[in-house]
C-alpha positions as CSV (number, residue, x, y, z in Angstrom):
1,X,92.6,126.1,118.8
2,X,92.6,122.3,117.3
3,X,95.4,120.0,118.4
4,X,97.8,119.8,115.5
5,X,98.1,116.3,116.6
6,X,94.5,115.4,116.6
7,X,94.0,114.7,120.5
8,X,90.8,113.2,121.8
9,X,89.4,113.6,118.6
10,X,91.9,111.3,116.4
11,X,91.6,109.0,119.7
12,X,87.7,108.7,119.2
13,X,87.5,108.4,115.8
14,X,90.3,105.5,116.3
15,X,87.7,103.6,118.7
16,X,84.6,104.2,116.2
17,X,86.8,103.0,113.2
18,X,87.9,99.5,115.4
19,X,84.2,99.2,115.9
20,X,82.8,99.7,112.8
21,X,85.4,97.1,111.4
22,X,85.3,94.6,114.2
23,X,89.3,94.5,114.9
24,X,91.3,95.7,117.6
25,X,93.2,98.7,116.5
26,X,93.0,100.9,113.8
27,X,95.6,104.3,113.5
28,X,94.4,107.7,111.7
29,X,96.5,109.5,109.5
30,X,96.9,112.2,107.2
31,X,95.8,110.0,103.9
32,X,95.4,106.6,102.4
33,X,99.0,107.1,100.7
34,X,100.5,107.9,104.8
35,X,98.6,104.7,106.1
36,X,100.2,102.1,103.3
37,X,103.6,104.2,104.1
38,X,103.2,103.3,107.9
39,X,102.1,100.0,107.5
40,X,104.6,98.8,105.4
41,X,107.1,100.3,107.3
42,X,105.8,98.9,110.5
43,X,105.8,95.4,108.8
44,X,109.3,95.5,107.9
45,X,109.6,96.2,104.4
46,X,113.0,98.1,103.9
47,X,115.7,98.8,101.2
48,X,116.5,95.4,99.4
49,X,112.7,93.9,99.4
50,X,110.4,93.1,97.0
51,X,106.8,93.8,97.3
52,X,104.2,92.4,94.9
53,X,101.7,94.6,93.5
54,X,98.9,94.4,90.9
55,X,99.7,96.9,87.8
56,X,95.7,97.3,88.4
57,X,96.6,100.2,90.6
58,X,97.1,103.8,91.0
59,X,100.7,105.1,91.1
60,X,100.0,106.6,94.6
61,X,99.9,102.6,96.0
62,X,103.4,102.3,95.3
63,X,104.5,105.3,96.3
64,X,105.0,104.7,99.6
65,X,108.0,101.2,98.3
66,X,110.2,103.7,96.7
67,X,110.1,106.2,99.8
68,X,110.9,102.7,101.8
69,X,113.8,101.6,99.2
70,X,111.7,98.8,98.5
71,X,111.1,97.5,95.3
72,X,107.8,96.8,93.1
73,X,106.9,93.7,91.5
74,X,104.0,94.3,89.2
75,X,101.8,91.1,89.3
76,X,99.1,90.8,86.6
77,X,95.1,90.6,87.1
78,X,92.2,88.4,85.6
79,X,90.2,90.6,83.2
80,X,87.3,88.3,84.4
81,X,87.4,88.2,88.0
82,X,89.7,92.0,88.4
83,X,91.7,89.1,91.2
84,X,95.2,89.0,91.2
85,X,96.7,86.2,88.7
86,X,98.6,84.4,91.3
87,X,100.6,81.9,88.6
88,X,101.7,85.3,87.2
89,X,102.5,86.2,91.0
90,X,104.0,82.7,91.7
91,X,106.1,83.6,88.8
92,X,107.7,87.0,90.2
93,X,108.7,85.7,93.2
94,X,112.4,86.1,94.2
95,X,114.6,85.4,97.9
96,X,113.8,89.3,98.2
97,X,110.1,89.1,98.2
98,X,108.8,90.2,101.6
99,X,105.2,91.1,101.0
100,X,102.0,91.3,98.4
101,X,100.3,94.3,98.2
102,X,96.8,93.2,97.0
103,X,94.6,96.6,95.9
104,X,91.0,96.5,95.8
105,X,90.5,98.6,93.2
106,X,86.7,100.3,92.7
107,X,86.1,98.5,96.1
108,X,85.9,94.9,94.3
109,X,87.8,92.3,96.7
110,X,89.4,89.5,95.6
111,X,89.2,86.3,96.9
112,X,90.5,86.3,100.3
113,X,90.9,82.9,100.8
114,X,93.4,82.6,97.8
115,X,95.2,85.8,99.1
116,X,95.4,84.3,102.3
117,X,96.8,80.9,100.8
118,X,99.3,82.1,98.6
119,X,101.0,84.3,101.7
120,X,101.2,81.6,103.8
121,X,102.7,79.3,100.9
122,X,105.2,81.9,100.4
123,X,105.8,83.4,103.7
124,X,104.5,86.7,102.7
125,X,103.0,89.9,104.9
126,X,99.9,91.1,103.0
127,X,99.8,95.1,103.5
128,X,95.7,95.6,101.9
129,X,95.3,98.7,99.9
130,X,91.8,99.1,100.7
131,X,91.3,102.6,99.8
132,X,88.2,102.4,97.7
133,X,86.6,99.4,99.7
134,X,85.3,100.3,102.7
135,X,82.2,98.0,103.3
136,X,83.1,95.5,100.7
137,X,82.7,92.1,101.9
138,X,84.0,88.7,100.3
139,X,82.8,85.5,101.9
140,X,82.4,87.1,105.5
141,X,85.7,89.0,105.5
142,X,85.6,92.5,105.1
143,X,88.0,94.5,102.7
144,X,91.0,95.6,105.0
145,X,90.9,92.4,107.6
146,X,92.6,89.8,105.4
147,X,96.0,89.9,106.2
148,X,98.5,92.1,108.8
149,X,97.4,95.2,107.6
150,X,94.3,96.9,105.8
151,X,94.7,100.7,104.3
152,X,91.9,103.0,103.9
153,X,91.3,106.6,102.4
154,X,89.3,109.5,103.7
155,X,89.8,111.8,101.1
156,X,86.6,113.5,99.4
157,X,84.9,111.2,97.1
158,X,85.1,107.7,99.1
159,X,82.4,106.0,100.7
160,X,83.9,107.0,103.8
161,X,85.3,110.8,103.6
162,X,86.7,113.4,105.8
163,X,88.4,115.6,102.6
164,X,91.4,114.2,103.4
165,X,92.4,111.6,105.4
166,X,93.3,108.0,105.9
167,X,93.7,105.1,108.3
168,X,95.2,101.9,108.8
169,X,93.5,98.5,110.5
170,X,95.2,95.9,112.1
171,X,95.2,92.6,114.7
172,X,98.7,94.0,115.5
173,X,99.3,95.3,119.0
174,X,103.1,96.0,117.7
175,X,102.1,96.9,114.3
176,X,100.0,99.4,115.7
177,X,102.2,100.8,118.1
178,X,104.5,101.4,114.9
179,X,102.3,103.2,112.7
180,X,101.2,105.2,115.7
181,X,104.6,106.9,116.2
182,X,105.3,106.3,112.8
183,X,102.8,108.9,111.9
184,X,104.2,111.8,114.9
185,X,108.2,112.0,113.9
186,X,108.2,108.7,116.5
187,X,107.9,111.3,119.6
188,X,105.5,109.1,121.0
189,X,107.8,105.9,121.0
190,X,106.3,102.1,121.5
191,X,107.3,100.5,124.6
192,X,110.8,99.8,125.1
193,X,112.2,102.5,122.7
194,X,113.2,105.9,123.3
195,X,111.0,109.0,121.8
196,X,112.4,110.5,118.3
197,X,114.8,107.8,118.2
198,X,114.0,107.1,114.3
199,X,113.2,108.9,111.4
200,X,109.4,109.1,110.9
201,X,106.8,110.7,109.1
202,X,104.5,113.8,109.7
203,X,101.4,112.5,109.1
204,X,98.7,113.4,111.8
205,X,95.4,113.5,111.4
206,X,93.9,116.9,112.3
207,X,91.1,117.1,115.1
208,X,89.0,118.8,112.6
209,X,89.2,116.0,109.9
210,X,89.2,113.7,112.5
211,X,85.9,114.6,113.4
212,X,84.3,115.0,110.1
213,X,85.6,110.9,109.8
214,X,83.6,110.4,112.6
215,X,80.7,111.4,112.0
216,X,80.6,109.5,108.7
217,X,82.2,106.3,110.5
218,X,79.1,106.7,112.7
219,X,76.7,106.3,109.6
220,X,79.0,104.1,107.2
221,X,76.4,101.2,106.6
222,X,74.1,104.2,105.2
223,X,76.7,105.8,103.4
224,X,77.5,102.1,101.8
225,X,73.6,101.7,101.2
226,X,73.4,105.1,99.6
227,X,76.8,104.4,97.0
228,X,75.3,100.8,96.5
229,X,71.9,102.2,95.4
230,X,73.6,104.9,93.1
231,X,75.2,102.3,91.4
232,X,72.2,99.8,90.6
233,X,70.3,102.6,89.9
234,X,72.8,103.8,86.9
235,X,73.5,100.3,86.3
236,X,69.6,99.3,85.6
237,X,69.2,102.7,83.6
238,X,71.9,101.5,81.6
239,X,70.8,97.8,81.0
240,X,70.3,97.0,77.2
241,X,72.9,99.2,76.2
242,X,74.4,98.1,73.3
243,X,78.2,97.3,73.4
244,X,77.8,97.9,77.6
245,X,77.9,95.0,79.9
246,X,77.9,95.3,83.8
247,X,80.9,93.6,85.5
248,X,79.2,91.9,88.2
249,X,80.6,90.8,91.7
250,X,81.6,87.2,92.5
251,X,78.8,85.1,94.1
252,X,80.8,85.4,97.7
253,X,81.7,89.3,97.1
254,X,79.1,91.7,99.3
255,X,80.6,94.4,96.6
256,X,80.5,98.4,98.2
257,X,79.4,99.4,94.8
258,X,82.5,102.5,94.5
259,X,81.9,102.9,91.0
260,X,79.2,101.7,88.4
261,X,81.6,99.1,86.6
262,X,81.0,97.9,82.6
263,X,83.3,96.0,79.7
264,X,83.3,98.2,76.7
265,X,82.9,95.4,73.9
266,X,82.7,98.8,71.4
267,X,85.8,99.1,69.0
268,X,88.0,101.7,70.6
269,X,86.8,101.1,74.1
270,X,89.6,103.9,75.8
271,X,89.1,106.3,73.3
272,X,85.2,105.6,74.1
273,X,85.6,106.7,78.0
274,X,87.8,109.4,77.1
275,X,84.9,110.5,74.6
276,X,82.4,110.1,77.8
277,X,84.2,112.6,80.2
278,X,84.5,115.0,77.3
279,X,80.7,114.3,77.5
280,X,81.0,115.4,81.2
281,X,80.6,111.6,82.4
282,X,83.6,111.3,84.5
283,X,85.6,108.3,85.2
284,X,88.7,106.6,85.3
285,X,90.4,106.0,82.8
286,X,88.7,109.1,80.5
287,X,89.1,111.6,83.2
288,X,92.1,110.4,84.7
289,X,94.0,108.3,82.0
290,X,94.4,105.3,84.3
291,X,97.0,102.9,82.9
292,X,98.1,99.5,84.1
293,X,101.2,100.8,86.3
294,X,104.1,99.1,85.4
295,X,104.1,100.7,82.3
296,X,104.7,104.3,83.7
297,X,107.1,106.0,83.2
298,X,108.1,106.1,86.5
299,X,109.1,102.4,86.8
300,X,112.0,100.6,84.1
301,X,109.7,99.0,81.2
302,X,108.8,95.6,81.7
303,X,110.4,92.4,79.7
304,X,106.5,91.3,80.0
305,X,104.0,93.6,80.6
306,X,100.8,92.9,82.8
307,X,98.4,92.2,79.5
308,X,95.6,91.4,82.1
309,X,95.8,94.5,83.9
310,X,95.8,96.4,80.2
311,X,92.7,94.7,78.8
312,X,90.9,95.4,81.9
313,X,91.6,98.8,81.9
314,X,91.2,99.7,78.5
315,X,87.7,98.0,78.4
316,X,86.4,99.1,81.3
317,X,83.8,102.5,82.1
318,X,84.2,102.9,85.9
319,X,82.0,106.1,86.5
320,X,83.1,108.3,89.5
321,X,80.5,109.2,91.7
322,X,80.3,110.7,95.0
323,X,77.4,111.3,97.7
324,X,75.8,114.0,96.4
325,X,75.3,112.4,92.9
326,X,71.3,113.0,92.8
327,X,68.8,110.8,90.7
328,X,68.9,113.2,87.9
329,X,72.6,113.6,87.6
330,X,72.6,109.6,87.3
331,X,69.9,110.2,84.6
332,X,72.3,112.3,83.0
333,X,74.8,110.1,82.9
334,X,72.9,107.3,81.6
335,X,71.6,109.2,78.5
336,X,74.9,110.6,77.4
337,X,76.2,107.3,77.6
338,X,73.5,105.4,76.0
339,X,73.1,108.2,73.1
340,X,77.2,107.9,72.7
341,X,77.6,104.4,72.9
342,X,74.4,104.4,70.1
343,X,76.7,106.4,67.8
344,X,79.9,105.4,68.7
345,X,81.6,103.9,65.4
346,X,85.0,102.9,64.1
């Protein structure tokens, strides 16, 4: 019968994961949402903080602040580089800020140095949400290893799967510690504090998903290799395109290739990707209505919203692919678009 708590198989795939990203300790949990939960909580961030985030995110990024009692500050993006603005971010900054919450979104990194910079400037933790980025690399850092904390997803679909999963990276001997009884209702206490002696999460990796993680840690470069070659390969096939034009990495950015990226210049650009997964070309913000996030619902409505973050997502196609997307299925994909985009009027 498996371990509910993972066992020697969470343990291994903790060791493969600090190896294949060359730092010290890395902690498996139940998803990428649990690891940013555990991280931030293991950095500090409480009731009463403020934590910078890019509206270029998903609404699962900043889940974890409000289960904290923290608060979100949406920061805005540059449409041409997808990199946080950071005079926008420079701007938001209050006595309350604790952290920034960078998000590299379709696995494109921004620059690390600048991230780097600006938190030491401003005394800020940087918590990565590195869900979609495993294997990026930006001038010789990889995606996850810029700041305290880097915050990965297993879950079916990314680079690195498991069909569900997540883990957290870190330098930290303490932060670690944290997120390691963080994740187990803190029965398993750091040193010097008593077991079940704070609230805490359940969010344990199981031994069987723990071992489907390793076996794909064990062969990440290939599975990076394979989503890098699906992505040039759609992106080439799609080259001429009218009204299409590939958003290429920075000249430092060693990009993972997630998903097949372009700027719609076609009028309607949204209603274009929403007309493309009708099509049965899925992606993100057709199939799953991707908005910039401080204008949710969710959150109050901003005084000024994150215009960047908007223009980027409304004129960008970010196809959704997966491992098992063959050759043909990419030729698919390529002539629906092309034949669309061809007809596509006002």
């Amino acid at each position: 019968m498996p371990d509910p708590s993972g066992g020697d198989a969470v343990e291994r795939l903790e060791r493969d994961l600090a190896v294949a990203f060359d730092v010290p300790h890395a902690v498996a949990v139940s998803s990428g949402t649990a690891a940013l939960h555990a991280a931030l909580a293991a950095c500090g961030v409480g009731p009463g903080d403020e934590v910078l985030v890019p509206a270029l995110t998903v609404v699962m990024t900043v889940a974890p602040l409000h289960m904290l009692g923290a608060t979100p500050v949406f920061v805005d993006s540059d449409p041409a580089t997808l990199d946080l603005d950071y005079t926008d971010a420079a701007r938001k900054m209050t006595a309350r800020t604790r952290a920034i919450l960078p998000v590299h979104l379709w696995g494109r990194m921004g620059d690390p140095a600048a991230l780097t910079w600006f938190a030491a400037e401003h005394k800020l933790t940087i918590v990565e949400d590195a869900a979609q980025a495993a294997g990026t690399v930006h001038s010789g850092i990889r995606a996850g290893t810029a700041g305290e904390v880097g915050c990965f997803s297993t879950k079916d679909g990314k680079i690195l799967w498991s069909g569900e999963g997540g883990f957290l990276l870190t330098r930290n001997r303490t932060i670690a510690a944290y997120a390691t009884a963080f994740r187990n209702h803190w029965a398993t206490a750091p040193p010097g504090e008593a077991p079940l002696s704070r609230f805490a999460t359940n969010s344990r990796l199981a031994a069987p998903l723990a071992a489907f993680a390793q076996a794909n840690t064990r062969r990440l470069d290939a599975l990076v290799r394979r989503r890098q070659a699906q992505t040039r390969y759609l992106l080439d096939a799609l080259s001429g395109v009218p009204g299409l034009v590939p958003h290429a990495p920075g000249p430092h950015e060693h990009w993972n290739g997630y998903a097949p990226l372009l700027r719609i210049d076609l009028p309607r650009p949204r209603a274009f990707a929403e007309h493309l997964a009708q099509r049965g070309v899925p992606n993100s913000t057709g199939s799953f209505r991707l908005i910039p996030c401080d204008t949710r619902p969710l959150f109050r409505p901003p005084r000024r919203p994150c215009r960047g973050a908007a223009e980027i997502l409304d004129h960008t196609l970010a196809v959704t692919l997966t491992e098992h997307d063959t050759e043909p299925v990419l030729d698919q994909y390529a002539a629906v678009i092309a034949r669309e985009a061809s007809a596509w009027t006002t």
